[in-house]
N, C-alpha and C positions, 0 to 999 in steps of 0.2 A: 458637201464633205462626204467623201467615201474612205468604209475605213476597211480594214482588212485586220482579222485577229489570228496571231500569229504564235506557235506554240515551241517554248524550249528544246533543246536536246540534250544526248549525254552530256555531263560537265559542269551543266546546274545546280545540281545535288547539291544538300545543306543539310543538318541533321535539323531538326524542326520545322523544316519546311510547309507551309500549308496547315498546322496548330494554330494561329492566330485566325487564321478563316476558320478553320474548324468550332472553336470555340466560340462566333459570334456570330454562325451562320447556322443552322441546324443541315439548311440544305447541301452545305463543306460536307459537315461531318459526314452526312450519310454517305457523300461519294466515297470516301476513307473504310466507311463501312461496309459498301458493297465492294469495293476492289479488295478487303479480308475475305469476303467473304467466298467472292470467285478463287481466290488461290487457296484456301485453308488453311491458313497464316494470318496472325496479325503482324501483316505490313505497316501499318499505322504505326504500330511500336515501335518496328525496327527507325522507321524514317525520324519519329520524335524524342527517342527514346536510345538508339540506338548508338552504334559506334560509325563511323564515316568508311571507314575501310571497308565495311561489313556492306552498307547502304551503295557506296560502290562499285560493289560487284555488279557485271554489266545486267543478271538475272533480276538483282533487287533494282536499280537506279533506274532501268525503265520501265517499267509500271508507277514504279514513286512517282515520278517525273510528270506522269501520263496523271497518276490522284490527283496530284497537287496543282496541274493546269486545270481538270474540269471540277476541284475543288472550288476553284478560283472562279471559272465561269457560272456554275451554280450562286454562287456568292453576289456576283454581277446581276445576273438573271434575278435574284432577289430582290434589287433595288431596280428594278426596269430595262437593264442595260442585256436581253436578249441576244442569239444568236442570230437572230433575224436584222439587228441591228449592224453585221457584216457583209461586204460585199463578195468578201472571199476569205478562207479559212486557210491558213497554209503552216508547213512543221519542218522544224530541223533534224530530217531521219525519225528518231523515234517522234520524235514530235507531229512526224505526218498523222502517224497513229491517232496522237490525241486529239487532232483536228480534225480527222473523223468521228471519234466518238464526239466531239461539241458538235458538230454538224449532222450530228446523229445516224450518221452513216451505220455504223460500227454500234452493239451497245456498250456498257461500263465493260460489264462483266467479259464480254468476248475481246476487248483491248486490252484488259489485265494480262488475261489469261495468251493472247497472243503474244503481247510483249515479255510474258515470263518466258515464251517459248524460244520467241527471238533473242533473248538475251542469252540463254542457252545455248540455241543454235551456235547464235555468231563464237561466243564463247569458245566452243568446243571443234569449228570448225578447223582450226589450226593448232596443232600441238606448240605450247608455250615455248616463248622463244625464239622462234620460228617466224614468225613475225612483226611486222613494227608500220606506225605510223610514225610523219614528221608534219611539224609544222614549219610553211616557207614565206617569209615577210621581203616587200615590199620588191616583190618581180612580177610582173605583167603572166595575165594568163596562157599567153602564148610560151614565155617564158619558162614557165613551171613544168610546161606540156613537154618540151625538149628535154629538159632535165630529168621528168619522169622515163623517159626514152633512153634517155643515154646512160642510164643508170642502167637499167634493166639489165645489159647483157647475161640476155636468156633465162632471168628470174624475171620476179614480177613487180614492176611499179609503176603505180599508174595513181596520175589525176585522181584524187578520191574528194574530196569536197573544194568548192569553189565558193570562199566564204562571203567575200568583198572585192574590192578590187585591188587589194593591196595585202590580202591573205589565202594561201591555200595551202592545202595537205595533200601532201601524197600517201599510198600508203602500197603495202606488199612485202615480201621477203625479205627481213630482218638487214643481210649484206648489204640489197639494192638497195632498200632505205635509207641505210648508209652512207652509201656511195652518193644516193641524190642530195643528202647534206651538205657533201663537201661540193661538189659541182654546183650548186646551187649558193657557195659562201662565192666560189670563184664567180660567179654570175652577176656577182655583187650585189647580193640577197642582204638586207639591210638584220635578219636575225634568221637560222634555219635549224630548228632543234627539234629532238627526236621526243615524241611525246608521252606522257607517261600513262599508255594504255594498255590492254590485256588483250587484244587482239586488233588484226588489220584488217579494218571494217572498209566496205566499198571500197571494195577492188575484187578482182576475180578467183583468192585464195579463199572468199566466201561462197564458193561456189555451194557446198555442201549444208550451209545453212540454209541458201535458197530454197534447196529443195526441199528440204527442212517446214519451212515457212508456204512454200505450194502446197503440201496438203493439209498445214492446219488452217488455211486459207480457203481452202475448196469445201472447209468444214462447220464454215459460219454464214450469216446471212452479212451481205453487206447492200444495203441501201443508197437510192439515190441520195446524195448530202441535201440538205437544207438549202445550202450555199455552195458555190464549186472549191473544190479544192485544189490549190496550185502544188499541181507534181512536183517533186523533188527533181524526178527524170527526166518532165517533159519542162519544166516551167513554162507550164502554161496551165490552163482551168478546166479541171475535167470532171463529170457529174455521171458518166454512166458506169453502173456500180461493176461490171464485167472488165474495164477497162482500167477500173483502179484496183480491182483484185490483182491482174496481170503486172501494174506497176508497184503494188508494193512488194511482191516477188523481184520483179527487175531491181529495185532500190538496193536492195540488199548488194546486189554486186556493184550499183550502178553509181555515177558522180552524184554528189549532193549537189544541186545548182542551184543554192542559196540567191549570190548574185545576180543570175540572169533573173530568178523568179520575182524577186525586189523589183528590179527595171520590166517586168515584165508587168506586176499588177500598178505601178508607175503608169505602165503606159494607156492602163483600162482606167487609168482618174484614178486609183487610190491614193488619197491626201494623206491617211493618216494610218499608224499602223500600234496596233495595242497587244504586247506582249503580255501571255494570260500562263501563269506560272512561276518557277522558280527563277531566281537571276535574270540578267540585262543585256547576257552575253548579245541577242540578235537587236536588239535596241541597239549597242554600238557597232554591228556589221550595215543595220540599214542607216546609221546618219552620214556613214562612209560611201554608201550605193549609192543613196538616192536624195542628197543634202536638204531639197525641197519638202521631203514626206517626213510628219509629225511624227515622235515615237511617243509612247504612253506603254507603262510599266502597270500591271493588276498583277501584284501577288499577295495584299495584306491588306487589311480592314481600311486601313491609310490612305494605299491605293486608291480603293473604292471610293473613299471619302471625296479624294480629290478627282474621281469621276465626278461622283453625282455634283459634287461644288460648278462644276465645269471648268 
């Protein structure tokens, strides 16, 4: 059995998210307590205490997102279930992040602190409004590639995550987006609806986040992982720490390649695949990929339980 531990992205969010670990784990809480402690905020508040609108905000939801997976892996690690115990580590966008820090690439405190920065960045990269993502059901990826094109005329829309095989997003200028909605119902797109975010992430209108994210990148140490990490850009497994600084800059503008990275650690033997965080959103993108590979859910005391049970 090979397994691959696989970490949330935006969307997860929950207001009490990762409290049920925290409270029965000492080694939870502290992660909750070092990621307060990197921003100068209790964060923790916000996520258990807090209001969802607020927790939302793309600034706050990815660091949250980022606690509460290696909450959850601390919590594992407690009960025997290590990160050594993965053959490969892989993340949905923000998610790549936290799958560094579990693979110890990254430490807590410089993933907090990056992803407040990225969530800003991306933020701020486009004046509100101005842009837009969509989500497009049940048209082949070729499919979605023409439609991101022929929308554009001279704006920008492009391929921005490749979730499944029977889901993708595009994303870019607010009109285009639009435009690739309607093309996309004629295409005979089985749902293709515009989504309810704050800015259009992966694609090229984030140009100015990246560079954003280049030099608080250039400003941390990043280590060989533990485990490889499968690129979001490349899907595929990469371990030399120079080459994942470069791709998590590229990410920022670049496709999320959920799908291919699925079929990809498929193809290296992984049988099974243990979502460590909030939500099951990528537990139902991989039973669509890859039918053959196990999903397993770790985000609450339960979870775990029904680890160690086997």
């Amino acid at each position: 059995m090979s397994i691959a531990y696989v970490f949330p992205g935006q969307g997860a969010q929950t207001i009490g998210m990762g409290q049920a670990l925290a409270e029965a784990y000492p080694a939870a809480k502290a992660i909750f307590d070092e990621v307060d402690d990197a921003l100068g905020e209790k964060l923790s508040k916000l996520v258990w205490d807090g209001d969802i609108e607020t927790l939302t905000l793309t600034e706050n939801a990815q660091p949250a997102l980022m606690a509460t997976s290696l909450a959850a892996l601390k919590a594992l690690e407690a009960e025997g279930f290590g990160i050594e115990g993965a053959s490969f580590v892989a993340g949905h966008s923000l998610g790549e992040y936290s799958a560094l820090a579990a693979a110890e690439s990254l430490s807590i405190a410089d993933t907090a602190r990056l992803l407040r920065i990225r969530g800003k960045a991306m933020q701020t990269a486009v004046p509100v409004g101005e842009g837009a993502m969509a989500a497009i059901l049940g048209l082949a990826f070729e499919q979605v590639a023409a439609v991101a094109q022929n929308a554009a005329q001279g704006q920008i829309c492009q391929l921005a995550n490749e979730n499944d095989p029977s889901q993708m997003v595009v994303s870019g200028s607010k009109a285009a987006v639009e435009r690739a909605v309607d093309l996309a119902k004629e295409a005979g797109a089985k749902r293709a609806l515009m989504l309810p975010v704050s800015a259009p992430f992966h694609c090229t209108l984030m140009v100015p986040a990246a560079a954003k994210m280049a030099a608080a990148l250039d400003a941390v140490e990043i280590k060989a992982p533990k485990v490889p990490l499968v690129s979001n850009v490349l899907a595929a497994g990469v371990s030399d720490p120079g080459l994942i600084r470069s791709l998590l800059v590229d990410q920022v503008t670049g496709r999320v390649r959920w799908r291919t990275s699925v079929q990809w650690m498929a193809a290296q033997g992984v049988t099974e695949t243990w979502e460590i965080g909030a939500g099951k959103a990528l537990s139902g993108m991989i039973r669509r990929i890859e039918k053959e590979v196990t999903v397993r859910n770790i985000g609450t005391p339960d979870d775990i339980a029904a680890i160690k049970a086997g």
